[in-house]
HTML snippet that shows the backbone in 3Dmol.js (N, CA, C, O; Angstrom):
<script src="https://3Dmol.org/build/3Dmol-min.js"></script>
<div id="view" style="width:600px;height:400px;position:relative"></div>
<script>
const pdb = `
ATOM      1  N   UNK A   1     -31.563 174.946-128.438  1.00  0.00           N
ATOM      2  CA  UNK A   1     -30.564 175.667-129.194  1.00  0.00           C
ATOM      3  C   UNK A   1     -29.909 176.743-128.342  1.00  0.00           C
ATOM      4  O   UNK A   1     -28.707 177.007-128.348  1.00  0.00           O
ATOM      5  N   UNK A   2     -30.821 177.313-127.631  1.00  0.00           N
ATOM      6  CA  UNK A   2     -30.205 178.718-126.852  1.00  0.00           C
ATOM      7  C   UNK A   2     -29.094 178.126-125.566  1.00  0.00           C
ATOM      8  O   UNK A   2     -28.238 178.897-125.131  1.00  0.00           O
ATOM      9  N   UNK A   3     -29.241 176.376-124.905  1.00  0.00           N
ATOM     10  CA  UNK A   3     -28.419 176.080-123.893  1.00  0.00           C
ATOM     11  C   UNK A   3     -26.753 175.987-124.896  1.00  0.00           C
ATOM     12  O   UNK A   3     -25.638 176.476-124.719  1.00  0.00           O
ATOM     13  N   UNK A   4     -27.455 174.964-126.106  1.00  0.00           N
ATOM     14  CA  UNK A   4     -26.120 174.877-126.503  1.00  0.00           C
ATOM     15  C   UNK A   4     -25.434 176.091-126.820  1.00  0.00           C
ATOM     16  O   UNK A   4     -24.269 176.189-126.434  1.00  0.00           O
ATOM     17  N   UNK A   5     -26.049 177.206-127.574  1.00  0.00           N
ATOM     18  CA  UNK A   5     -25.384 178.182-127.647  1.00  0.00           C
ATOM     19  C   UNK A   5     -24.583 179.049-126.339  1.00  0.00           C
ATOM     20  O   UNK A   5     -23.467 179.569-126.364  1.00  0.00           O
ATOM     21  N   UNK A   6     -25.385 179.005-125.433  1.00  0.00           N
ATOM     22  CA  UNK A   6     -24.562 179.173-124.014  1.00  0.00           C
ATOM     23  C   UNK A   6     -23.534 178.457-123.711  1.00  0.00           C
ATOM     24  O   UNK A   6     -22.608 179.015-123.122  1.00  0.00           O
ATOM     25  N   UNK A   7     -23.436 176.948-124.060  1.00  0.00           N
ATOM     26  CA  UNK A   7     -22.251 176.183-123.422  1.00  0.00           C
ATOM     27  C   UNK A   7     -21.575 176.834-124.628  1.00  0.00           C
ATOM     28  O   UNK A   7     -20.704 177.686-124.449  1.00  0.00           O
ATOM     29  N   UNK A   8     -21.867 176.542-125.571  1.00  0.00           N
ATOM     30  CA  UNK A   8     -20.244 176.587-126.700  1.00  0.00           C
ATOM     31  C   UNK A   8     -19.957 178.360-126.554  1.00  0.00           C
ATOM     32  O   UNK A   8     -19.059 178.684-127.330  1.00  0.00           O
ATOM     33  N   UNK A   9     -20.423 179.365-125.875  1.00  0.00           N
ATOM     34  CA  UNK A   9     -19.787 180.649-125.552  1.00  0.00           C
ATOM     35  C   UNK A   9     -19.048 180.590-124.323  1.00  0.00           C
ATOM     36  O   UNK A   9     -18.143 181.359-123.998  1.00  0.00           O
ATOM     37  N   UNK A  10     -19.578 179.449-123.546  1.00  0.00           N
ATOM     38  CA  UNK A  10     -19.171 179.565-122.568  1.00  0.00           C
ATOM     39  C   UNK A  10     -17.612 178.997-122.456  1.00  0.00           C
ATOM     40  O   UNK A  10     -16.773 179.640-121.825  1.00  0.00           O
ATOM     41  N   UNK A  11     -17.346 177.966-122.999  1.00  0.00           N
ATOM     42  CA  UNK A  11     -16.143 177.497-123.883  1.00  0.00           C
ATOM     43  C   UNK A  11     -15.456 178.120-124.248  1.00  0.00           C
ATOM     44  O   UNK A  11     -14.278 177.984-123.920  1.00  0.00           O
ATOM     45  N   UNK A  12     -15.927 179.269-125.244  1.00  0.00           N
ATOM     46  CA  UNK A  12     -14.860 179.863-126.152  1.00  0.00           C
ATOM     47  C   UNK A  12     -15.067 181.007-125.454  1.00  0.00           C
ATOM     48  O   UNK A  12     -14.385 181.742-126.170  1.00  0.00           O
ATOM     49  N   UNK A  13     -15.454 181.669-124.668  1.00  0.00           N
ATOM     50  CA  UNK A  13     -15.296 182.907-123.987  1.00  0.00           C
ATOM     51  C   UNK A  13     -14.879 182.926-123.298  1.00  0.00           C
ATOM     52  O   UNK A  13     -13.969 183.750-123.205  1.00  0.00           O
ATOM     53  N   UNK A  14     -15.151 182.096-122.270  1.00  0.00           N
ATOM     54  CA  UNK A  14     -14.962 181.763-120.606  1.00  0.00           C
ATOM     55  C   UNK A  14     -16.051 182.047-119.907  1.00  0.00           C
ATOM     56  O   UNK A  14     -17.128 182.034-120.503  1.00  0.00           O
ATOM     57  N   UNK A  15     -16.013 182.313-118.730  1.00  0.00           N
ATOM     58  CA  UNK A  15     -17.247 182.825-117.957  1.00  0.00           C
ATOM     59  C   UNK A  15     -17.849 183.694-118.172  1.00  0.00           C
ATOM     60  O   UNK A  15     -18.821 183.640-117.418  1.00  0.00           O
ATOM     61  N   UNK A  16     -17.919 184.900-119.033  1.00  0.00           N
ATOM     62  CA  UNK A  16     -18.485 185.769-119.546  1.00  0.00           C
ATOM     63  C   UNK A  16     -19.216 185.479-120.675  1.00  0.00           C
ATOM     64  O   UNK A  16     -19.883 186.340-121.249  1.00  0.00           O
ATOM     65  N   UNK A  17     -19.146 184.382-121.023  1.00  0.00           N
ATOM     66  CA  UNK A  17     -19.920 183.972-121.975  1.00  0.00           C
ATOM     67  C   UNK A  17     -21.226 183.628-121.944  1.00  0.00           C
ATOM     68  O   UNK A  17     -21.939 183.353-122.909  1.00  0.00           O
ATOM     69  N   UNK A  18     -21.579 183.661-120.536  1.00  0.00           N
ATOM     70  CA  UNK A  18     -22.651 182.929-120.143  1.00  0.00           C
ATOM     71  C   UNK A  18     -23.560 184.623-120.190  1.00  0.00           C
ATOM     72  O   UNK A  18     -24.789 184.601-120.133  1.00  0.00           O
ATOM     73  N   UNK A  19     -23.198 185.288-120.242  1.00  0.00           N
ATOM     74  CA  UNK A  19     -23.742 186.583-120.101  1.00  0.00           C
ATOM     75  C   UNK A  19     -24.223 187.493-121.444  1.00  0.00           C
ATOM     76  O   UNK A  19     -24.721 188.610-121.589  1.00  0.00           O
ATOM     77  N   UNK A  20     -23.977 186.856-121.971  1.00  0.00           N
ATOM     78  CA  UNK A  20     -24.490 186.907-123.891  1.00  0.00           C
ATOM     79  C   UNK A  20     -25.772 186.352-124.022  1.00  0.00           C
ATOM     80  O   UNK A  20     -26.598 187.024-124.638  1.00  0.00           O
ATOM     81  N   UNK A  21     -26.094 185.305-123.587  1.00  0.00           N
ATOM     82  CA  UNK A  21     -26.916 184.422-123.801  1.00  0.00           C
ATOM     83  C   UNK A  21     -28.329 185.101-122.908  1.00  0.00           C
ATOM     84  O   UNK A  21     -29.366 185.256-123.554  1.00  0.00           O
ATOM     85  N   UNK A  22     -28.308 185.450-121.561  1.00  0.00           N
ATOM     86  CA  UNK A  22     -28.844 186.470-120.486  1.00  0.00           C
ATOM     87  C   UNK A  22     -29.346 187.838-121.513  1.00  0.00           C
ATOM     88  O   UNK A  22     -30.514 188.029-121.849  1.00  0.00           O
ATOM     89  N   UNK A  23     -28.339 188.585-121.850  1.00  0.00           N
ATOM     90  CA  UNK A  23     -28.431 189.623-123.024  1.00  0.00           C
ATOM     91  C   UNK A  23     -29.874 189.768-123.806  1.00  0.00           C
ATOM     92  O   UNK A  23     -30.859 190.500-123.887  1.00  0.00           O
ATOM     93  N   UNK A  24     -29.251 188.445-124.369  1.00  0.00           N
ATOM     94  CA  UNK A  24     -29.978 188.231-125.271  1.00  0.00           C
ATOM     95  C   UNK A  24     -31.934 187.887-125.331  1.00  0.00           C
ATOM     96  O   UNK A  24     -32.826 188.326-126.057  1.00  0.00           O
ATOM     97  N   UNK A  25     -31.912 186.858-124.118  1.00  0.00           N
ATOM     98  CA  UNK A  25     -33.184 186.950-124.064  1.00  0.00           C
ATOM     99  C   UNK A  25     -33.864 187.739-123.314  1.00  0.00           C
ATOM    100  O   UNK A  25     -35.087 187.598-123.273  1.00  0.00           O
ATOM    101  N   UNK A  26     -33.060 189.001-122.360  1.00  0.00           N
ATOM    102  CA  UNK A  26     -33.562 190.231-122.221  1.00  0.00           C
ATOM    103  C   UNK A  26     -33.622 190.801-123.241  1.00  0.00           C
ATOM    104  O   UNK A  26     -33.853 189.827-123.958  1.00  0.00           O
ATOM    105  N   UNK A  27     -33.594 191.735-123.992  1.00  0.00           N
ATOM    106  CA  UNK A  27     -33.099 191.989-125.117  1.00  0.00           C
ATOM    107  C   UNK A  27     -34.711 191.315-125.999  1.00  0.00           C
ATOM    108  O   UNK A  27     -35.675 192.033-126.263  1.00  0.00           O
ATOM    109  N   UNK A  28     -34.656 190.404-126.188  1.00  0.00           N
ATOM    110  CA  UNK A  28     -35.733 189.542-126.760  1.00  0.00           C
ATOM    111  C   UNK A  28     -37.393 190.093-126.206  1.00  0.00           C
ATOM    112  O   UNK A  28     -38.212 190.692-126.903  1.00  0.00           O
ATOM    113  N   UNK A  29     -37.543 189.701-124.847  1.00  0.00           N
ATOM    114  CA  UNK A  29     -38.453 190.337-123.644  1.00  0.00           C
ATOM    115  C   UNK A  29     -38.772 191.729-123.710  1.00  0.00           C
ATOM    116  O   UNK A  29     -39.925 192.101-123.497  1.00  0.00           O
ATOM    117  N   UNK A  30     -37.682 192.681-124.038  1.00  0.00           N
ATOM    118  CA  UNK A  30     -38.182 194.148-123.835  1.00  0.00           C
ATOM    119  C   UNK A  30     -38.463 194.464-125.190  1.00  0.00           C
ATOM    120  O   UNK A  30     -38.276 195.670-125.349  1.00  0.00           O
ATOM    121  N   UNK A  31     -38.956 193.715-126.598  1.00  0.00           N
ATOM    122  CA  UNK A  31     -39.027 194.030-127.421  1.00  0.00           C
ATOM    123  C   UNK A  31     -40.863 194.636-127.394  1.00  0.00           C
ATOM    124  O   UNK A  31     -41.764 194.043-126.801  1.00  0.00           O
ATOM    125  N   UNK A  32     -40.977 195.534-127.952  1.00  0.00           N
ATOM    126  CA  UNK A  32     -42.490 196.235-127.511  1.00  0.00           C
ATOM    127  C   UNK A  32     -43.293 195.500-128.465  1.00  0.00           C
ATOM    128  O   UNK A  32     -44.452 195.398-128.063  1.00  0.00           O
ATOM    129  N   UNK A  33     -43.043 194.835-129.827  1.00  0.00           N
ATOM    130  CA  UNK A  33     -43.896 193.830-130.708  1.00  0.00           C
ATOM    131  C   UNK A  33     -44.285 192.921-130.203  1.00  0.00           C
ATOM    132  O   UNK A  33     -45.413 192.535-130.508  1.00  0.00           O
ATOM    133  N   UNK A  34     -43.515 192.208-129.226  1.00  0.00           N
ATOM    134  CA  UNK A  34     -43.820 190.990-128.232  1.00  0.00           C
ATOM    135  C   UNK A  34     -45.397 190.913-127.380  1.00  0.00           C
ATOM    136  O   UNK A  34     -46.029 189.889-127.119  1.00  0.00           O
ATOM    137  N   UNK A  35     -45.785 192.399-127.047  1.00  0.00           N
ATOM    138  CA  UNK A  35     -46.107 192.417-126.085  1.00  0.00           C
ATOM    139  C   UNK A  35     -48.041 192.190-126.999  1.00  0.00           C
ATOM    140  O   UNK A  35     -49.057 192.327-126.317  1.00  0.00           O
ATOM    141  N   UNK A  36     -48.074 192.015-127.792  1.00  0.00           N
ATOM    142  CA  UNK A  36     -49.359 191.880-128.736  1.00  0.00           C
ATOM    143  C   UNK A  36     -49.303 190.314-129.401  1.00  0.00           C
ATOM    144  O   UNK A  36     -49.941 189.934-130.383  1.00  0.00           O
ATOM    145  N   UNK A  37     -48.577 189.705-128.774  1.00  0.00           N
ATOM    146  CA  UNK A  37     -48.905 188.321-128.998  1.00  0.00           C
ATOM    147  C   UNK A  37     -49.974 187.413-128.101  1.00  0.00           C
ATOM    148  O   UNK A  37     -50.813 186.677-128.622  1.00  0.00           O
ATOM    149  N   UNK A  38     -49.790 187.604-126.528  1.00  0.00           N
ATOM    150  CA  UNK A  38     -50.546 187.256-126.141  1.00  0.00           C
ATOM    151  C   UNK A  38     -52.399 187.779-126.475  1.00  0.00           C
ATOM    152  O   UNK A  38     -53.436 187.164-126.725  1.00  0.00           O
ATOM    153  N   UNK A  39     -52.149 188.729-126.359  1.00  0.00           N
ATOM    154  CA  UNK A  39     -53.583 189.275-127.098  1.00  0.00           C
ATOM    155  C   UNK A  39     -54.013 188.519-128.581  1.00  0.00           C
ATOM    156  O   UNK A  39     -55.041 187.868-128.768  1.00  0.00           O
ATOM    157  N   UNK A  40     -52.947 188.790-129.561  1.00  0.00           N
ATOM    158  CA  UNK A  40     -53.745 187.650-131.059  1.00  0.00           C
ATOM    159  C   UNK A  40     -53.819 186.732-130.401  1.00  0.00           C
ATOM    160  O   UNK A  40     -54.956 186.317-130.625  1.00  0.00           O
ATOM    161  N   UNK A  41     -53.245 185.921-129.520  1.00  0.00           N
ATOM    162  CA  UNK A  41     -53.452 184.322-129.153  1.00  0.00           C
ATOM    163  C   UNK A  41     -55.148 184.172-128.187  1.00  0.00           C
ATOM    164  O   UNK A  41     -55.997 183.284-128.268  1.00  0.00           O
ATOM    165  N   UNK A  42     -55.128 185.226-127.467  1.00  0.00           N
ATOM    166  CA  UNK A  42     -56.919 185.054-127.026  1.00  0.00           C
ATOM    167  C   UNK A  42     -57.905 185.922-127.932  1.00  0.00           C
ATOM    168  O   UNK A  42     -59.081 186.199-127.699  1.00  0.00           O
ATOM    169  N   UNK A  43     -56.948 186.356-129.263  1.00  0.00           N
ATOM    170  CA  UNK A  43     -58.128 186.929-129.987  1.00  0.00           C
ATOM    171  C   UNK A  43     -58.399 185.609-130.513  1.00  0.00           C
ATOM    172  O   UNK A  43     -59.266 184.847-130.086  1.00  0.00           O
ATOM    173  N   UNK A  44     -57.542 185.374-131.539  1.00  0.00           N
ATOM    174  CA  UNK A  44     -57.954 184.069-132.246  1.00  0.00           C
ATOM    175  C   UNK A  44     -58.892 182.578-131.049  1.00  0.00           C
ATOM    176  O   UNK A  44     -59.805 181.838-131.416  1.00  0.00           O
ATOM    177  N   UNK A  45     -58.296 182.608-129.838  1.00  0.00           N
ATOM    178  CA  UNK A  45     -59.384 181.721-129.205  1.00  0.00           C
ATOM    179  C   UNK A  45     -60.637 182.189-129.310  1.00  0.00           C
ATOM    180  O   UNK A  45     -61.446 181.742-130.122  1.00  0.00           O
ATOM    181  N   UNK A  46     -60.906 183.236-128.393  1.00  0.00           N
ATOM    182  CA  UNK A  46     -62.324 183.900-128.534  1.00  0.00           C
ATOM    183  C   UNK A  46     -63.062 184.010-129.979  1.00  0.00           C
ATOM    184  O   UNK A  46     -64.281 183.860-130.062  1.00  0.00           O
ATOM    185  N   UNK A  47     -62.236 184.286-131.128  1.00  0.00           N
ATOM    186  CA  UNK A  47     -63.088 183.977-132.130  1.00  0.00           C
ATOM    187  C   UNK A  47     -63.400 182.177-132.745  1.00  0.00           C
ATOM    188  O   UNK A  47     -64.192 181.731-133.576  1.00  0.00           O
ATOM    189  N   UNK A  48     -62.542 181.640-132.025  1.00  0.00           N
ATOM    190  CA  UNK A  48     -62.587 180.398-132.413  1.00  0.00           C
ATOM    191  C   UNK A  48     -64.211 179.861-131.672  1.00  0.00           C
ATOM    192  O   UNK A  48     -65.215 179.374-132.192  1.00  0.00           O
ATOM    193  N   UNK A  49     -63.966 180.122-130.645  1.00  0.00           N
ATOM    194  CA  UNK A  49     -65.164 179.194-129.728  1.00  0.00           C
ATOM    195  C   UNK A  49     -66.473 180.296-129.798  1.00  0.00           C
ATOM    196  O   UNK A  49     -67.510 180.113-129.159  1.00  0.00           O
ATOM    197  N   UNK A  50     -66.305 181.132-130.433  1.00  0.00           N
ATOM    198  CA  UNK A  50     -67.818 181.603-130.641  1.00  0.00           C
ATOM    199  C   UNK A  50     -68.135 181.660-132.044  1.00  0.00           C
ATOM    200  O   UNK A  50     -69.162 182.183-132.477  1.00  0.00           O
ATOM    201  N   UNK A  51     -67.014 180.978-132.934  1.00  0.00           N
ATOM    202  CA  UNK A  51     -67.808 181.151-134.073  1.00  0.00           C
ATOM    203  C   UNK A  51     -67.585 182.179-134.869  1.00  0.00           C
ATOM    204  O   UNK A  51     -67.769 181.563-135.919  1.00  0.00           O
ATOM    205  N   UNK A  52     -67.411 182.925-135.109  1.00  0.00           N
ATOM    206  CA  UNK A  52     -67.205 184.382-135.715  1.00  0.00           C
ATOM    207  C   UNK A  52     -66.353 184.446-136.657  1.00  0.00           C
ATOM    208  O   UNK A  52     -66.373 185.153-137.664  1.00  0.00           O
ATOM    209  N   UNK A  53     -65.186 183.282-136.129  1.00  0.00           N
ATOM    210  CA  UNK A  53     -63.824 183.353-137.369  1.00  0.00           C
ATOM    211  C   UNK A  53     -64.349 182.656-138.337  1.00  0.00           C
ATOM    212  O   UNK A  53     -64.163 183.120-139.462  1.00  0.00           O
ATOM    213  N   UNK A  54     -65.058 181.509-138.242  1.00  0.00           N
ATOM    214  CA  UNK A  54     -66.099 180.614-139.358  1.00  0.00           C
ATOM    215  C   UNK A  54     -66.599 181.564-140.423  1.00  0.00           C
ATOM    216  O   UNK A  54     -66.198 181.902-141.537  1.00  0.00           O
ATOM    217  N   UNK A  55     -68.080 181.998-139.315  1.00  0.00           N
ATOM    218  CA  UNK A  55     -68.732 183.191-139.773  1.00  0.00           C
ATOM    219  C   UNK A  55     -67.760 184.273-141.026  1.00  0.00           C
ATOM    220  O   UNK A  55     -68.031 184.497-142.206  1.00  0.00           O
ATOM    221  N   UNK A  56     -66.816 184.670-140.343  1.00  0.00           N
ATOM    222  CA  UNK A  56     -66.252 185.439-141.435  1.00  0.00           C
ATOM    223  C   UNK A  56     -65.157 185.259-142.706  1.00  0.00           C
ATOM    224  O   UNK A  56     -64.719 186.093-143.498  1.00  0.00           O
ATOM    225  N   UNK A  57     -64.904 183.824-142.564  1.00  0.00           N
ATOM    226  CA  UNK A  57     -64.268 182.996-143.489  1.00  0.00           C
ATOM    227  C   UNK A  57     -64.959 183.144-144.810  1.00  0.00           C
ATOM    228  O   UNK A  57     -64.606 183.652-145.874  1.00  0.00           O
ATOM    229  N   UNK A  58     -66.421 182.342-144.282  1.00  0.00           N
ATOM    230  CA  UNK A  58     -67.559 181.792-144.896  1.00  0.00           C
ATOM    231  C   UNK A  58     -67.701 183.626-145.648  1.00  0.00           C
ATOM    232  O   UNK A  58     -67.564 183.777-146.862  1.00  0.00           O
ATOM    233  N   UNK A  59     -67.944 184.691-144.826  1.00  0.00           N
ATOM    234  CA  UNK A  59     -68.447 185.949-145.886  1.00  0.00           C
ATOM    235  C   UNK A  59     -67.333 186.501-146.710  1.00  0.00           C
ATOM    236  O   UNK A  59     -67.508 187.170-147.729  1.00  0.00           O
ATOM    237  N   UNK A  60     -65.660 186.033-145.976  1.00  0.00           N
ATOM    238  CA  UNK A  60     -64.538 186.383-147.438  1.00  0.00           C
ATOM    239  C   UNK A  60     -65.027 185.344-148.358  1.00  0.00           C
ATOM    240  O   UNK A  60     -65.700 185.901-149.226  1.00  0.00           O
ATOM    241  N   UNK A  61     -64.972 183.950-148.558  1.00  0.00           N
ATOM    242  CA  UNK A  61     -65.114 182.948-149.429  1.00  0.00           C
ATOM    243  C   UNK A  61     -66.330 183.513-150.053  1.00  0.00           C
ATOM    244  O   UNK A  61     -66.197 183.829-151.236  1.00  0.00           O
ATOM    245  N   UNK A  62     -67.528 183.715-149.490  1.00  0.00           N
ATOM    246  CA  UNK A  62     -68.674 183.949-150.499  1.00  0.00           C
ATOM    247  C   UNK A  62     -67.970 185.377-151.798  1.00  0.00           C
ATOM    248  O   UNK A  62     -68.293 185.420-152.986  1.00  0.00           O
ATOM    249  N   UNK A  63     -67.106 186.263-151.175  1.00  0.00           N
ATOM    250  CA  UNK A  63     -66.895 187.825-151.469  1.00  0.00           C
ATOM    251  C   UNK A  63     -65.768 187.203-152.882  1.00  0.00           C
ATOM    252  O   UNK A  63     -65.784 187.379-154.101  1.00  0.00           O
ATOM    253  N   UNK A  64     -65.083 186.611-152.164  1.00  0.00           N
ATOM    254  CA  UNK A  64     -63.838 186.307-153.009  1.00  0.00           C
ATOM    255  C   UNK A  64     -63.631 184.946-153.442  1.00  0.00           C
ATOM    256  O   UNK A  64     -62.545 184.718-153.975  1.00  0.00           O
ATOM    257  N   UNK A  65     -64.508 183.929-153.313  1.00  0.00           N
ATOM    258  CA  UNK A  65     -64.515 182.698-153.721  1.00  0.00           C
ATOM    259  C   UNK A  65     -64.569 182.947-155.684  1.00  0.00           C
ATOM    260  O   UNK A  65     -63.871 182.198-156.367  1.00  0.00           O
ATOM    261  N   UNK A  66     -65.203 183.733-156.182  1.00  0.00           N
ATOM    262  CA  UNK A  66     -65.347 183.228-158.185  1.00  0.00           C
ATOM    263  C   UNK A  66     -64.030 183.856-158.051  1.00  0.00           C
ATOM    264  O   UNK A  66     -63.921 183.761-159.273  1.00  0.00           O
ATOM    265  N   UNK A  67     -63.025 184.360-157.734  1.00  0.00           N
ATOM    266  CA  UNK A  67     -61.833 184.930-158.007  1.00  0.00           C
ATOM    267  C   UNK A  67     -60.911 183.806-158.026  1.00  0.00           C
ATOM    268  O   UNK A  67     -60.938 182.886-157.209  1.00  0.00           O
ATOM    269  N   UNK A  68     -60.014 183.930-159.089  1.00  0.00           N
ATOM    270  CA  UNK A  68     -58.855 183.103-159.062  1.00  0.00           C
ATOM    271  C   UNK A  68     -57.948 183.471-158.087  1.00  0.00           C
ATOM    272  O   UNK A  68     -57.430 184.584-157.992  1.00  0.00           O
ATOM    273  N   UNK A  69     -57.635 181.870-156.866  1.00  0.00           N
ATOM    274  CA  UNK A  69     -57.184 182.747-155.845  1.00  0.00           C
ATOM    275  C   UNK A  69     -57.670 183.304-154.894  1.00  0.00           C
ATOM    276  O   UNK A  69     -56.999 183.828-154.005  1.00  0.00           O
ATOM    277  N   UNK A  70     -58.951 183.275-154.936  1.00  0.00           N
ATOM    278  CA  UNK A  70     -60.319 183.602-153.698  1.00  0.00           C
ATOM    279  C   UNK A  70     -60.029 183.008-152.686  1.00  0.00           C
ATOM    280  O   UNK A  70     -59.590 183.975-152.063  1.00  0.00           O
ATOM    281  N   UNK A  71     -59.884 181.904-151.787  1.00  0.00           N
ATOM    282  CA  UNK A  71     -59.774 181.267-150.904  1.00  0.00           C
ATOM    283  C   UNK A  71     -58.461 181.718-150.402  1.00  0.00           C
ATOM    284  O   UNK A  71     -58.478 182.008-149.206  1.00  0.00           O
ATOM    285  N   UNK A  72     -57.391 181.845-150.971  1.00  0.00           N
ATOM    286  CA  UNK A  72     -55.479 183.016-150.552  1.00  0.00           C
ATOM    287  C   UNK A  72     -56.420 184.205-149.855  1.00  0.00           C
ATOM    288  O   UNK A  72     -56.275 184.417-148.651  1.00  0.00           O
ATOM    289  N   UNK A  73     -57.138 184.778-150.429  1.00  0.00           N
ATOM    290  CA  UNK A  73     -57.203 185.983-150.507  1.00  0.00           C
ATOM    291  C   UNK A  73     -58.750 186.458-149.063  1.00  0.00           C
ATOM    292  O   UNK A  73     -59.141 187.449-148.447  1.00  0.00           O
ATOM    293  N   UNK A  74     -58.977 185.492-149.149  1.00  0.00           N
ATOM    294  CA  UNK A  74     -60.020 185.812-147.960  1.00  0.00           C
ATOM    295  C   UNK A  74     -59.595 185.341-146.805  1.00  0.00           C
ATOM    296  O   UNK A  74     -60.173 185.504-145.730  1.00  0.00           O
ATOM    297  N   UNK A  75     -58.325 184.596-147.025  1.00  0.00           N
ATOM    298  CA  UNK A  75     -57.734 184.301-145.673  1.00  0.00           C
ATOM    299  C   UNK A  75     -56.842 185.311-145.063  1.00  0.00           C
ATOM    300  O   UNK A  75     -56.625 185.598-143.885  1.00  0.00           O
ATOM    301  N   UNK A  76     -56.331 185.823-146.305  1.00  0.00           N
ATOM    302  CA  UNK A  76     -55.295 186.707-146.123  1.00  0.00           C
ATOM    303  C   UNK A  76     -56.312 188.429-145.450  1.00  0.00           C
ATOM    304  O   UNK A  76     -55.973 189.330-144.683  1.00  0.00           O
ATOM    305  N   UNK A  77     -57.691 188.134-146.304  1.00  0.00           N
ATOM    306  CA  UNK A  77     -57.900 189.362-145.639  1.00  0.00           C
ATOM    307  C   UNK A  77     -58.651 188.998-144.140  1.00  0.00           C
ATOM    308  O   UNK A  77     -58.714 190.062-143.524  1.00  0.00           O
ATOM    309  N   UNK A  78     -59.162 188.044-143.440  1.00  0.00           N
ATOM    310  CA  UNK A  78     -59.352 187.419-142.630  1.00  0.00           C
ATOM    311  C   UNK A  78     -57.916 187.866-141.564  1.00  0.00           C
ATOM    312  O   UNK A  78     -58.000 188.688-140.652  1.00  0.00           O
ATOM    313  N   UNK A  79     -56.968 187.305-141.845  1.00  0.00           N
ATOM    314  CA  UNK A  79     -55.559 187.426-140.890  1.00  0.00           C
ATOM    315  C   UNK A  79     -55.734 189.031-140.877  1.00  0.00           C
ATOM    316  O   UNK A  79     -55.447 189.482-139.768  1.00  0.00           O
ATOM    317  N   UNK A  80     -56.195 190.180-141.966  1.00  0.00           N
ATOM    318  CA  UNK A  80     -55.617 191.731-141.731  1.00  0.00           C
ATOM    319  C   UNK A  80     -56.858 192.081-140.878  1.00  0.00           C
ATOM    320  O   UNK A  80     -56.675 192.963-140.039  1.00  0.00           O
ATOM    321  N   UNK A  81     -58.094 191.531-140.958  1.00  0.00           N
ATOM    322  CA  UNK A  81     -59.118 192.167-140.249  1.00  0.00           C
ATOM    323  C   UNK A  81     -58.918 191.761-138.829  1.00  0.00           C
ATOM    324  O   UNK A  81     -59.314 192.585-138.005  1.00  0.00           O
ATOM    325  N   UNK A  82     -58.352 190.595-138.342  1.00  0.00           N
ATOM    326  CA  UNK A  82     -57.995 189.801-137.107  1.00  0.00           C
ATOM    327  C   UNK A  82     -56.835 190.727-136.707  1.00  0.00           C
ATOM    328  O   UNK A  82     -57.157 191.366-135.705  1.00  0.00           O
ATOM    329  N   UNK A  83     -55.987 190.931-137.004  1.00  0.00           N
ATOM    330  CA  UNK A  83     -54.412 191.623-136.304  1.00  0.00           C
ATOM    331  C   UNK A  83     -54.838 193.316-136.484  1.00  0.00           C
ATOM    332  O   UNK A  83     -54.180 194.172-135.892  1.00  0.00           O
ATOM    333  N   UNK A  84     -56.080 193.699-137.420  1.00  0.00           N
ATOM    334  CA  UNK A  84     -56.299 195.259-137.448  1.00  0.00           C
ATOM    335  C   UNK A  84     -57.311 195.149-135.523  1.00  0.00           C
ATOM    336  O   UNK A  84     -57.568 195.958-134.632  1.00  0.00           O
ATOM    337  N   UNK A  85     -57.489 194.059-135.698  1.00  0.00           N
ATOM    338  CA  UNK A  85     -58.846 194.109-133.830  1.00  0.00           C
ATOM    339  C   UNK A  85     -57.781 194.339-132.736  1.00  0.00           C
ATOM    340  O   UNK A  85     -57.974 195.210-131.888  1.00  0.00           O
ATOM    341  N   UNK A  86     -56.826 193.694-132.731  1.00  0.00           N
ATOM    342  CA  UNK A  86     -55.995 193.860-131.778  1.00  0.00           C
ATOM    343  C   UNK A  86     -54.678 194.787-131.518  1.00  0.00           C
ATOM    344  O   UNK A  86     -53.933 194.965-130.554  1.00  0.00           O
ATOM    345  N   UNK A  87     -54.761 195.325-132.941  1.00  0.00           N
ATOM    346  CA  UNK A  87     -53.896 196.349-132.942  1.00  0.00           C
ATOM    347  C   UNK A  87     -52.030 195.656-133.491  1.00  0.00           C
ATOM    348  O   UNK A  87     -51.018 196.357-133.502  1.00  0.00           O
ATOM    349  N   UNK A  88     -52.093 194.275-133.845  1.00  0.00           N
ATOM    350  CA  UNK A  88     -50.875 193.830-134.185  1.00  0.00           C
ATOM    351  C   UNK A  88     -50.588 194.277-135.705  1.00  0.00           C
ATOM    352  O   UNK A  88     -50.876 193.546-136.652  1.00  0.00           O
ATOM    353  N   UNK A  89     -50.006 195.522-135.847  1.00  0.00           N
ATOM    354  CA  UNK A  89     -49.916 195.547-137.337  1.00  0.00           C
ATOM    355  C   UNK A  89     -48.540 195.346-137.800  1.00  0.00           C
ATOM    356  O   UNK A  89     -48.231 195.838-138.885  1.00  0.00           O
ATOM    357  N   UNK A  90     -47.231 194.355-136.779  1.00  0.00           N
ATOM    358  CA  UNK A  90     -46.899 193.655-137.830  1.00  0.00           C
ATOM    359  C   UNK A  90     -47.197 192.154-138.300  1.00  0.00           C
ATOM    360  O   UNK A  90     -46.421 191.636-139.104  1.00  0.00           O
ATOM    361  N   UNK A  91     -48.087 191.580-137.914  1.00  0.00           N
ATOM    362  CA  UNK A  91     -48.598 191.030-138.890  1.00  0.00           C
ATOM    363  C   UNK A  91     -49.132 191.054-140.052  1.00  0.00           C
ATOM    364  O   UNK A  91     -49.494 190.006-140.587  1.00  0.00           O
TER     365      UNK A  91
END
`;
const viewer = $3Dmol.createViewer("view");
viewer.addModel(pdb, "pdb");
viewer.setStyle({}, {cartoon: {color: "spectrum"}});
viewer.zoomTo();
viewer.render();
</script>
């Protein structure tokens, strides 16, 4: 999507068009939220291969499983206890 969007500026702009597109995914890069993705992505591994994200599935579901909606809700607090470890709070 982002080439075509470059050619068709580049078209209707001219050569300066190509410099929007540059902009932009600088622009994208220096965003400071960005920079806590790679971290959830080896949080969530590391809890994957040792077990722990199981582990704590299994103690929301026991907590919140008789609740209507228990299983939403222990995932959901699962995702806030996971992004509160790494510090991503917009997730």
């Amino acid at each position: 999507m982002g080439f075509v969007a470059v050619v068709a500026a580049i078209l209707l702009w001219g050569p300066g068009g190509s410099d929007m597109g540059f902009s932009s995914i600088m622009k994208l890069m220096k965003w400071n939220a960005l920079l806590t993705l790679p971290m959830f992505i080896f949080m969530g591994y590391v809890m994957s291969e040792s077990r722990l994200a199981e582990d704590l599935y299994k103690m929301f579901y026991v907590w919140f499983g008789p609740l209507p909606g228990g299983l939403a809700i222990g995932t959901i607090m699962l995702m806030v206890m996971i992004s509160a470890m790494n510090g991503l709070s917009v997730a």
